[in-house]
N, C-alpha and C positions, 0 to 999 in steps of 0.2 A: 435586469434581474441578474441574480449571480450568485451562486456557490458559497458560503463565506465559514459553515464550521458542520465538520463530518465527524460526528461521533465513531468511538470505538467501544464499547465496553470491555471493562477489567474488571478484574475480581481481588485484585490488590495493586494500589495507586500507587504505592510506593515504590512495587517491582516494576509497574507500568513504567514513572517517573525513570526510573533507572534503566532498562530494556533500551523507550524508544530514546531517552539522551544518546546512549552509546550506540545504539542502531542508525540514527539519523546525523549524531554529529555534532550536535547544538542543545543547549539547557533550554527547555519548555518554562514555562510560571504555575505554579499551583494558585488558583480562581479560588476552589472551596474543597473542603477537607479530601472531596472526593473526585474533584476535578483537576486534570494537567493539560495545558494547553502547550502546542505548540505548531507556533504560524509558519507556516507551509508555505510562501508567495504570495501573502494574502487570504489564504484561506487557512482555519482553523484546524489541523486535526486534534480532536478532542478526547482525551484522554477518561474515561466516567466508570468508576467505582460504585454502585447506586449504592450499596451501605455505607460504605465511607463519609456517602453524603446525606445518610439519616433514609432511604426510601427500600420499602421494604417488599424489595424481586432481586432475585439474582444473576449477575452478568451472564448475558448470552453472544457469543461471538456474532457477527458479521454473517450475512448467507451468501455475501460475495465480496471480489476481489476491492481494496482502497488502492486504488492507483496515484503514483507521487513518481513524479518529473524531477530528474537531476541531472547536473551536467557532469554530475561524481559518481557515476553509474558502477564504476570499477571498483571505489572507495567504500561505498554501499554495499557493495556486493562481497568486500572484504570483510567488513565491517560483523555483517550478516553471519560471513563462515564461523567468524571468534565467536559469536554469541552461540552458536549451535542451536539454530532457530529447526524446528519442525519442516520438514515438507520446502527446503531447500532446492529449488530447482538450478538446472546452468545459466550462467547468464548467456544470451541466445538472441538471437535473429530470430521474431514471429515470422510468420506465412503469413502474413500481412505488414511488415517490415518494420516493427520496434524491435528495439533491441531492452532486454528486458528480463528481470527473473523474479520469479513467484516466491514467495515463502509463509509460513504462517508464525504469527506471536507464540510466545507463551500463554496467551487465553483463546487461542484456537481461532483468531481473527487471521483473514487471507488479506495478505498485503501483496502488491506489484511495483517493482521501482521501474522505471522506463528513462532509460537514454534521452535527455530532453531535444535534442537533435533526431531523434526520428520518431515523435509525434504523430499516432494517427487519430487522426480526428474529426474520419468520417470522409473525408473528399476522394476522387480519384486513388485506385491504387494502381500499379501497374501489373498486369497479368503476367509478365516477368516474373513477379515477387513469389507467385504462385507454383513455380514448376517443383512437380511433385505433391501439392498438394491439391490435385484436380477436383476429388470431391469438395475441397474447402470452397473451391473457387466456384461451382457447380451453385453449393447451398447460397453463397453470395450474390449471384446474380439472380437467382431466381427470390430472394425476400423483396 
């Protein structure tokens, strides 16, 4: 089993289409009036207008972060500043050791880009990674 398309909603396809191009790098394909796809490594992030495509509720953001792996981590993060995205984080070393920055869309969706060289994905981390952040490391061992 596998992952293969992670919806985002938007509330106009067109600004979507044009945002995530210039944010990511790469021309996505319009699917249907309300739909912009763009493949991610295989996996779809889905670009979805629900009026654009005839259905009648209106775009609600994401309740958490879309995380997306690149080896253009700097580029992205360049890329990001020109756009003058919302809720802009640095790009940074987690206390759990991605290197990585936060931001939000224009429709108030929480996106994360991550360094695709320091992946975490759940296995060992080193309690090195943690100094300074003892509560983090506290709540971590104890779930």
């Amino acid at each position: 089993m596998r992952i293969f398309r992670v919806i985002i909603q938007v509330s106009d396809i067109s600004s979507a289409e044009v945002f995530y191009s210039a944010l990511l790098g790469f021309l996505g394909n319009r699917v249907s009036p309300g739909r912009h796809y763009f493949n991610c490594g295989g996996v779809i992030l889905a670009c979805y207008d629900p009026h654009a495509d005839g259905d009648n509720f209106d775009a609600k953001p994401n309740p958490d972060h879309v995380y997306l792996s690149t080896h253009e981590v700097e580029k992205v993060f360049e890329r990001a500043k020109k756009l003058n995205v919302a809720d802009l984080s640095e790009l940074e070393v987690q206390p759990w050791g991605e290197r990585s920055f936060y931001l939000k869309d224009p429709f108030g969706n929480p996106i994360c880009f991550v360094d695709e060289k320091t992946l975490f994905t759940g296995s060992y981390v080193s309690p090195a990674l943690f100094t300074g952040h003892a509560n983090f490391l506290v709540v971590l061992l104890e779930v």
